[in-house]
N, C-alpha and C positions, 0 to 999 in steps of 0.2 A: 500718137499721130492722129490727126481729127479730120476726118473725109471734110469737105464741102459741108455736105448738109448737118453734120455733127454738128460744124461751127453754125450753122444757119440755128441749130436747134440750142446749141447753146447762148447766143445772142438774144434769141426769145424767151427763154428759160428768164436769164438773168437780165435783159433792158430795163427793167423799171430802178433794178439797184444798181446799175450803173450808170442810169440818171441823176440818182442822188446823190452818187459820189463826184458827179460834175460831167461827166461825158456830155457834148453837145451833141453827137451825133454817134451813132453805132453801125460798124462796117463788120463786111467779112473778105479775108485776100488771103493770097497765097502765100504761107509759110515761109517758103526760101526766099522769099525778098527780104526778108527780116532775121534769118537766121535759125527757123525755126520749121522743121517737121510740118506738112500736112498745112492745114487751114488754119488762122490765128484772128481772132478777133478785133477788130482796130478800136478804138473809143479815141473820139476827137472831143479835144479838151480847148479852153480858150488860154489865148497862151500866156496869161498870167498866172494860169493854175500851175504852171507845170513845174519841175524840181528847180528849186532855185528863185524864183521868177521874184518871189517874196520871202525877203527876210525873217527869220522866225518863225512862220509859219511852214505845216508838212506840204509836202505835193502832193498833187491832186485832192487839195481838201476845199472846198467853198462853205463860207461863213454858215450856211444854216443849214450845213451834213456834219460837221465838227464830229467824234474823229473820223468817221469813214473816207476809207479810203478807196483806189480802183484796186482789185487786186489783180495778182499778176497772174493769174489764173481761174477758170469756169471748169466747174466740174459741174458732169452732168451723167446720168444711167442710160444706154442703150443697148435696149437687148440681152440683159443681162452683165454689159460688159460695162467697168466704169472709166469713162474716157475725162483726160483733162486738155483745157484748150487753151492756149498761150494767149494773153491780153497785151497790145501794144496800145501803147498812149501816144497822140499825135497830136501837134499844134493844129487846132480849127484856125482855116483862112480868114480873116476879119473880112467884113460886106464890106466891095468896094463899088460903087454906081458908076455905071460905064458914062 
């Protein structure tokens, strides 16, 4: 189970390689909205990446990360203790101009 700031520390840890794997954006929320213990990572993705969206091709992969994928977890060291933090993938809102 990953305090807040676990998650905050995990998010930094790993943002650049969950850029590459397509995240548009990197969040942190509360666990039990999602089913899950403690703080849980969000990665917003565009919603053509996501499972399904394209034929043949894995989720969450974009053409120039091939295979990387998001994984469904961050591990990270505090304190000695080694903590793991749940990654949810979510549809990015497309820009709409008011």
């Amino acid at each position: 189970m990953a305090t807040e700031q676990e998650a905050e520390q995990a998010r930094d840890q790993h943002a650049e390689t969950l850029i590459r794997c397509g995240a548009h954006a990197i969040g942190i929320d509360r666990g039990d909205l999602y089913g899950e213990p403690g703080y849980v990572v969000i990665c917003y993705v565009a919603p053509a990446r996501l499972p399904g969206a394209i034929p043949g091709e894995a989720p969450g992969v974009l053409p120039e990360t091939k295979p990387a994928l998001l994984p469904d977890r961050l591990e990270l060291q505090r304190d000695g203790r080694h903590i793991s933090v749940a990654v949810i993938v979510k549809p990015a809102e497309p820009f709409r101009p008011e």
